[in-house]
N, C-alpha and C positions, 0 to 999 in steps of 0.2 A: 629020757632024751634031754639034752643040753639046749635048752631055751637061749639063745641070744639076741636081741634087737642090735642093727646097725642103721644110726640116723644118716642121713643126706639132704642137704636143704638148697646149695649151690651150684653151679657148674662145675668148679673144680673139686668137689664132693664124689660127682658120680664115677670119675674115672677112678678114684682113691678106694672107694667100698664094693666096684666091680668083682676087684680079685679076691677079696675077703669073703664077701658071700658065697663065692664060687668056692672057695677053697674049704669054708665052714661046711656046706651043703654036701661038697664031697664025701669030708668027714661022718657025715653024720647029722649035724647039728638040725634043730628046729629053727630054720632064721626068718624071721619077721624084716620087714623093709619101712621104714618110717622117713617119710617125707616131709620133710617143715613146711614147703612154701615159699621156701623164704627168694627163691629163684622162680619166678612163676611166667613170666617171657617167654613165650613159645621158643624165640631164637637161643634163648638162655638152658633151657629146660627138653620139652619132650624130645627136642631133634637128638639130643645127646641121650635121653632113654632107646632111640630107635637105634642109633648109630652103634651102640654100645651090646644091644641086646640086653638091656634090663628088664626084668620082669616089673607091671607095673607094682607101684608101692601097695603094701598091704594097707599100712593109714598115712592118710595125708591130713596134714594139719593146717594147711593155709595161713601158714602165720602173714605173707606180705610183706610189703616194703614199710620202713619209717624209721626214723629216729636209730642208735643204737641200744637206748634205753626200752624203750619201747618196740621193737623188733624181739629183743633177747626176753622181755618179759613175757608178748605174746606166746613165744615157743613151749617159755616155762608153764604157764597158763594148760596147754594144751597138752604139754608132753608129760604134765604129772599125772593127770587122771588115768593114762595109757599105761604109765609104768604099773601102775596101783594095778591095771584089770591086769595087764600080762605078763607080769610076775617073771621077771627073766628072772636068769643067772649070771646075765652080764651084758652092759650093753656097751657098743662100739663107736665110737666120735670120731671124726676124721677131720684133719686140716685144723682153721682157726677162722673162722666166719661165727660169727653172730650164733647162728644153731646149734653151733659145738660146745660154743661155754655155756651156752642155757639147757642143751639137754645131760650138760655135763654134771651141774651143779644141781638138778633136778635125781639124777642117777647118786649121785654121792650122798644125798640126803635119802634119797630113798632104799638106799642099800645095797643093792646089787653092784657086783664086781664093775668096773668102770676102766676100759681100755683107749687110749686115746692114739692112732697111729699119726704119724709123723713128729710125734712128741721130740721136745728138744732141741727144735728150732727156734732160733734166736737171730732180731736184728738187731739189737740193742738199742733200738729205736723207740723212745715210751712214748711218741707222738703216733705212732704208729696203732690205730685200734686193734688188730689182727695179734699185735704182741702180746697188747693182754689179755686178749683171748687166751694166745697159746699157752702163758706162764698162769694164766688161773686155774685152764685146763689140766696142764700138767701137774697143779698142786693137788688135786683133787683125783685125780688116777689112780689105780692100783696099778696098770699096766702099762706101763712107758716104752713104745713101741717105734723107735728111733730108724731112721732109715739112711742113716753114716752114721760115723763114729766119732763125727766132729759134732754130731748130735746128742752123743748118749757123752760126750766128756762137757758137754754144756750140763747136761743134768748130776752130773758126780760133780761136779764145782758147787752147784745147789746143794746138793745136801741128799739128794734122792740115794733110795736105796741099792744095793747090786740085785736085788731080789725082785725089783722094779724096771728094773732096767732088760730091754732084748732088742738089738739091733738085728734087723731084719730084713732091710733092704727098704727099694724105694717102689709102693704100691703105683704110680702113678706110671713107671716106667714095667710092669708087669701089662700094663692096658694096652701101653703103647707097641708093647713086643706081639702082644697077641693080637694087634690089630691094621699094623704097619704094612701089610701084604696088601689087604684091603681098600685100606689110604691110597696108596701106590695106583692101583685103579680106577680112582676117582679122574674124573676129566676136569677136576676144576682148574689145570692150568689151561685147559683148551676155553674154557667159558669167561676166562678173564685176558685171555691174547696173552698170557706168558707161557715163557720156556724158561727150563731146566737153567740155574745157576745166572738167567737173566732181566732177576729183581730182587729186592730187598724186602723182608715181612714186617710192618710195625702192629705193637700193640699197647694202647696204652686206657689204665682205666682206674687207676688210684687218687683216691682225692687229691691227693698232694700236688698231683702233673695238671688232674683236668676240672679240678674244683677254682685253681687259683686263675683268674685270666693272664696275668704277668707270666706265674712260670709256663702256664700252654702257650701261648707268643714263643716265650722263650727257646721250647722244644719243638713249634713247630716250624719257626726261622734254621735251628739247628737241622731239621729233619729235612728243612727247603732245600739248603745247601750239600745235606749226602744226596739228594734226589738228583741234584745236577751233575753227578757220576755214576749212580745206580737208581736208579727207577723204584720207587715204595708203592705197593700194595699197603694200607690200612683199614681192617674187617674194624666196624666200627660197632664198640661195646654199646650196649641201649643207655649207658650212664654217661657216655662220653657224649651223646651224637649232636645235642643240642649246643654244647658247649663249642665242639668242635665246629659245627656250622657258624654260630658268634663268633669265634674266633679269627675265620678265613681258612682255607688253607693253599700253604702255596703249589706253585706249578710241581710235575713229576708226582707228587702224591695224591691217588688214587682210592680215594675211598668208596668201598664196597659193604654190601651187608655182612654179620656178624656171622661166621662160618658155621658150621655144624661140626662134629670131634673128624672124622673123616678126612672131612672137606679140608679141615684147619691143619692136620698130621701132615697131608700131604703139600701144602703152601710149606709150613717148615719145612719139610722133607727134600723139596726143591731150592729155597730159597739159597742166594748167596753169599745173604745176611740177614740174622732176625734183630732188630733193636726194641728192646720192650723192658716195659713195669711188672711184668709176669712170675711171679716164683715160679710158676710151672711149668712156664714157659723156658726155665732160664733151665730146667729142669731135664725138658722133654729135647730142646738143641745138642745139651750134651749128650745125651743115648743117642742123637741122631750124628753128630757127629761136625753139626751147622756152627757155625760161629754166631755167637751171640754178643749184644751189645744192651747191656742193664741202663737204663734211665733213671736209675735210682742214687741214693748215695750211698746204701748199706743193701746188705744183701742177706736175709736170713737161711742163705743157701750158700756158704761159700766153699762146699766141696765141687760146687760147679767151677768154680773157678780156680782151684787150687790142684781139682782132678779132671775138669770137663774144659769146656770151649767159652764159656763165658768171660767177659771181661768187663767189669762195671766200671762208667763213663762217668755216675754225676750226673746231675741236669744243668750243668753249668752251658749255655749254649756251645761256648769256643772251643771246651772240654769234648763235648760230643763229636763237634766235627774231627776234632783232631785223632779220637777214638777211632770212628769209625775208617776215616783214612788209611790207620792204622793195619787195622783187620781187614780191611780191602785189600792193601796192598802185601799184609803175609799174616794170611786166615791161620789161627791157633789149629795145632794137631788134631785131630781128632782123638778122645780117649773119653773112658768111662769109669767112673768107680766102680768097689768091688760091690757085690752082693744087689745089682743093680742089674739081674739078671733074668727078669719075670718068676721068679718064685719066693715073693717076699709074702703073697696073700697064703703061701702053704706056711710060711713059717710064722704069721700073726696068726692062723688056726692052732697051731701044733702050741704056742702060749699061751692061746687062750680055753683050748681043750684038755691039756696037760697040765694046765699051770696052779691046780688048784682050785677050791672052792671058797665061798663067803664064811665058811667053816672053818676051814686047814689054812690059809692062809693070811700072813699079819696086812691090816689096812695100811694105806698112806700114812698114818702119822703113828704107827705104830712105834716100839723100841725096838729094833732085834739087837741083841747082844752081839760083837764083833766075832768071827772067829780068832779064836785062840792061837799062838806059835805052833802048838804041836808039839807032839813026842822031844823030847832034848838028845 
């Protein structure tokens, strides 16, 4: 039987290795569940094991908060001894958080096959921790596990192999599909006094926005002035909350505690505008079909916007206003990329059970020799 561990250490971890393990177990596979820690917030962590139906993790490693240095060493720390007893055949990384490149880098020394899903992604942004994550990740994979094509043609500009390379859709929007019926039921717009298409959802939780005091002023004067036309809900991240209280914030926005995956499906699912720092967010709008307004300057997701409802603003304050003005007054189509259809965790099983063993198949820095022309 096919041993495989699948790490999860984040929030936006768990909806990503939902469909994998389900789709592996399907198959067949022996899957072990390894939990870092590294999300350990009750509001961050179990409500999304419940909400989700995850089984609980087989090892949890408690790695904790701190440093990026020291976050990504503790994981290594813990998560090498693990590899050593349980001897997979391949273990599974998701996203680009801290636990991804450390259980990544920990897997590629120790041997086993090493698949990393949503590989590919790119902001071009090197201030950005999350990016070198992804691009260290990515170097160090046998299995580049791409979920657009605007993803997998970021990894053939590198150098990656076609033998490395399988677009297979976008795991986060497989959670979303099999779970949106559910959402739909929840009462949280009855518990917060909204109605359907009358308020706006913010989310914001990136150093960049809520670490600097100038630019949070900045975004939340911008975010004063959409509220004087559209009313904002803000579920408030546990990294944000203190800053946010320092900060002020002005009249029309409404901060609430930090949702559970449910609770939060269905706030998007209504809303009449999401504006957020979210990749997943910017993610989860376009499968719904919401108009989204990024807070960012770059986007390591631009098939939301080039095929979804997304439209990045900037954090320029006057930028924002004028954005969202915008989408208020003629909200983008609704539309979806392809292969973005809940069966991306059958097709990240069907490569990683089909695709070869530590045996038969060439490593990351392998040579393979090109194919040839062919017959003349």
């Amino acid at each position: 039987m096919t041993r495989i561990v699948c790490v999860a250490g984040a929030r936006p971890n768990y909806m990503k290795i939902k469909p994998v393990m389900d789709a592996l177990e399907r198959r067949g596979a022996d899957v072990v569940l390894v939990h870092t820690g590294q999300h350990y917030d009750q509001s961050m962590n179990d409500v999304f094991f419940r909400d989700l139906g995850i089984r609980p993790p087989d090892r949890y490693l408690g790695a904790g908060s701190g440093s990026h240095a020291r976050q990504t060493g503790r994981v290594m720390a813990a998560f090498e001894p693990l590899v050593e007893e349980l001897a997979p055949d391949a273990v599974v990384v998701v996203g680009d958080v801290n636990s991804t490149l450390a259980c990544a880098l920990v897997t590629a020394k120790a041997g086993p096959l090493l698949a990393h899903v949503e590989a590919g992604l790119r902001s071009r942004d090197w201030t950005m921790p999350e990016e070198v994550n992804r691009v260290a990740t990515d170097r160090v994979s046998d299995h580049l596990l791409a979920p657009s094509p605007d993803a997998a043609a970021n990894l053939r500009a590198e150098g990656y192999r076609e033998d490395q390379i399988h677009v297979v859709g976008n795991v986060m929007i497989d959670t979303l599909l099999a779970n949106l019926e559910r959402a739909r039921r929840s009462d949280v717009l009855d518990r917060h006094g909204l109605t359907r298409g009358g308020y706006g959802l913010v989310t914001l939780h990136r150093p960049a926005n809520v670490d600097d005091p100038g630019a949070l002023r900045g975004l939340l004067k911008a975010l004063g002035e959409i509220a004087g036309r559209c009313p904002l809900l803000l579920p408030v991240h546990p990294r944000a909350a203190d800053r946010l209280a320092e900060a002020g914030v002005p009249d029309g926005i409404r901060l609430v505690p930090a949702a559970g995956y449910l609770d939060f499906i269905a706030l998007q699912d209504s809303a009449r505008l999401v504006l957020t720092d979210s990749g997943g967010v910017q993610e989860e709008t376009t499968a719904l079909g919401v108009p989204c307004v990024t807070l960012r300057d770059n986007t390591e997701r631009p098939v939301t916007i080039e095929e979804g409802t997304n439209v990045l603003a900037g954090t320029d304050p006057d930028r924002i206003v004028a954005t969202a003005e915008q989408v208020l007054d003629a909200p983008p189509e609704p539309r979806c990329p392809a292969l973005w259809d809940g069966r991306a965790g059958e097709r990240i099983a069907t490569v990683l059970l089909d695709g070869g063993t530590v045996r038969t198949r060439p490593r990351p820095t392998d040579l393979v020799p090109a194919a040839g022309p062919g017959p003349q």
